[in-house]
C-alpha positions in Angstrom: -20.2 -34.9 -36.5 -20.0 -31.3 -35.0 -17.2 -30.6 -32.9 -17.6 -30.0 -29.3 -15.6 -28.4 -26.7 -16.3 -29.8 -22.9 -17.1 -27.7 -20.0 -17.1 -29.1 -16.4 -20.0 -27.0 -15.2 -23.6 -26.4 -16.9 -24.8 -23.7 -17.1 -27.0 -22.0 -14.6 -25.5 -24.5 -11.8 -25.1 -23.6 -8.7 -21.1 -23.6 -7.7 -18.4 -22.8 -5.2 -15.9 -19.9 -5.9 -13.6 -18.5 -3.4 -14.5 -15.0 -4.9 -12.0 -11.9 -5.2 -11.3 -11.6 -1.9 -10.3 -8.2 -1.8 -11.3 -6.2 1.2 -10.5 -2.9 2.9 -10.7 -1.8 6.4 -9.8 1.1 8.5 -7.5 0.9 11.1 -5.0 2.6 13.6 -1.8 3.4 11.8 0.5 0.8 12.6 3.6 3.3 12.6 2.4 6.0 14.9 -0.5 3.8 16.9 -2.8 6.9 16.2 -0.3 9.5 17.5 0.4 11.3 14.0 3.9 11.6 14.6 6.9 9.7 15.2 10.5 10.6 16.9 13.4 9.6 15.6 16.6 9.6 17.6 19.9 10.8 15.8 23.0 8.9 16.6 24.7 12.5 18.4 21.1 11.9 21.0 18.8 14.7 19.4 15.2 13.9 19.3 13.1 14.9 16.3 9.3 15.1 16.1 8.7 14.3 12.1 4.7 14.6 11.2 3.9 10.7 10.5 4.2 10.1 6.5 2.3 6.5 6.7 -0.8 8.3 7.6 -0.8 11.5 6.3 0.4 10.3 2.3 1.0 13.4 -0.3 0.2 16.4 1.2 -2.4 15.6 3.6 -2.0 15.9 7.4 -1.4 12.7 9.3 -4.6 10.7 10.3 -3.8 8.4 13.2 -5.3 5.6 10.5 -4.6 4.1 7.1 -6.9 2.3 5.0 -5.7 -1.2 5.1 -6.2 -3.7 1.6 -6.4 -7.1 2.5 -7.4 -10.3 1.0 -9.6 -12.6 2.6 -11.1 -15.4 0.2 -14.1 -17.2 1.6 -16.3 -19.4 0.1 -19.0 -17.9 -2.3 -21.9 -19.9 -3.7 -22.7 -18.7 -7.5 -24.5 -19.7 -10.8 -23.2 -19.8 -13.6 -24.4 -17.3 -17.2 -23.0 -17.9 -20.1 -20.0 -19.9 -21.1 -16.9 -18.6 -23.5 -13.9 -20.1 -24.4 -10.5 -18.7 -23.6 -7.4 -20.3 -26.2 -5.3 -20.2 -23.1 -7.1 -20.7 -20.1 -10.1 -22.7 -21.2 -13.8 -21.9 -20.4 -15.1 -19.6 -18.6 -18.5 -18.6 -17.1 -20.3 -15.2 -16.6 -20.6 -14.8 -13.1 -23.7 -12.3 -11.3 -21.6 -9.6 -10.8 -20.8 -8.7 -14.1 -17.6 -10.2 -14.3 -16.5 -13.6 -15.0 -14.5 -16.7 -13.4 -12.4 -19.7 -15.2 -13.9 -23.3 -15.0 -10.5 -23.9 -12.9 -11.2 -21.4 -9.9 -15.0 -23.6 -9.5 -15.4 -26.3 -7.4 -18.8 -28.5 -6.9 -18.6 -28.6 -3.0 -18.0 -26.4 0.0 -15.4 -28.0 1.4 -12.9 -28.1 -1.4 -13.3 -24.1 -2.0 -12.6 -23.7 1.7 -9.4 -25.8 1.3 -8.6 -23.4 -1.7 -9.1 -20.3 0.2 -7.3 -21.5 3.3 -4.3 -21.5 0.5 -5.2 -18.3 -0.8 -5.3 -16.6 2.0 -1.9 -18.1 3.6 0.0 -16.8 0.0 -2.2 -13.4 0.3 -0.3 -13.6 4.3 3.0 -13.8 3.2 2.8 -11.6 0.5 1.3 -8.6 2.5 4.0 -9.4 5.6 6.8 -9.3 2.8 5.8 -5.9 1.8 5.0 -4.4 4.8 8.6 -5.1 5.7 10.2 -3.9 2.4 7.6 -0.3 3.1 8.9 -0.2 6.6 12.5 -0.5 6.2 12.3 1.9 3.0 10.9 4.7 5.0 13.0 4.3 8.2 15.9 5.4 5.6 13.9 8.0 4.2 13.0 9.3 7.8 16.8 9.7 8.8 17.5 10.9 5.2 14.6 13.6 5.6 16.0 15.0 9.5 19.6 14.7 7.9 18.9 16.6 4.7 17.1 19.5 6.8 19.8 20.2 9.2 22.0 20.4 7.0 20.0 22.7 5.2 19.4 24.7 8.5 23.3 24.7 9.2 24.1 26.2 5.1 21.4 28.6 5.2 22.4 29.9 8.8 26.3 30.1 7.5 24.4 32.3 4.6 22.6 34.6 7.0 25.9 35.0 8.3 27.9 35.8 5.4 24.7 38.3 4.5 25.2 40.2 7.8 28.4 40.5 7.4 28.4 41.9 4.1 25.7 44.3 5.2 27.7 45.6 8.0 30.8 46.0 5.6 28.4 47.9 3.5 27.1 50.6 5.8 30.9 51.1 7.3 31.9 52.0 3.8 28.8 54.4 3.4 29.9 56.1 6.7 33.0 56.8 5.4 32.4 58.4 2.0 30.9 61.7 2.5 
């Protein structure tokens, strides 16, 4: 007797999968609304204008619009190459694309894959809300840090100028005086 591994699928049948589901779209930038900058009111009333840093990542100028990744599983209808065998996972099925898919991600009717990607895409949701939050709340500090940082820098470097001038002026006194 030769021993044999079952598969659920044949292959070369026609199946459900509810595919990678990763999209990308462009869209307004959702911390300036398209106006490339952003004002941030210090606690003393002052108003800065700060170029917007969601848009314009690195050293690029601000866009007005970010290229949003999303995932948004709907149900594909494949067939199904080759099978291999995975120790861990079990088998798994070349799928057109090049790539391939595990016998558990396949489903025989419509309906159940559109069940599975309605909870794909609710978990793909919350994950995506979760971070934008974590992004938003991170830059906010980094925004007040940034204004902070740079008037204080303005302040030291004025206090500098000052100290230079004065230095100068002490200078060319003392040249007066010696003949």
């Amino acid at each position: 007797m030769t021993p044999s591994i079952p598969i659920p699928f044949e292959v070369g049948s026609t199946v459900w999968w509810p595919g990678r589901g990763y999209k990308t779209r462009e869209v307004t930038c959702p911390e300036c609304c398209g106006t490339r900058s952003l004002k941030l009111t210090l606690g003393n009333g002052a108003v800065e204008t700060l170029k917007c840093a969601h848009c314009g990542p690195g050293y690029d100028p601000p866009r007005g619009s970010v290229t949003e990744h999303y995932h948004e599983h709907t149900p594909e209808e494949i067939t199904l190459g080759n099978v291999g065998l995975d120790s861990r996972d079990g088998p798994r099925y070349n799928i057109p694309d090049g790539g391939y898919v595990y016998a558990t991600a396949l489903f025989s009717t419509r309906e159940a894959c559109g069940a599975r990607c309605v909870e794909l895409n609710a978990a793909a949701a919350e994950d995506e809300e979760r971070r934008r939050v974590v992004n938003l709340e991170s830059k906010r500090r980094g925004l007040a840090f940034s204004v902070s940082y740079w008037r204080r820098k303005i302040a030291d470097l004025k206090h500098e100028i000052e100290v230079a001038e004065n230095q100068l002026g002490r200078s060319l006194e003392r040249r007066k005086i010696t003949p």
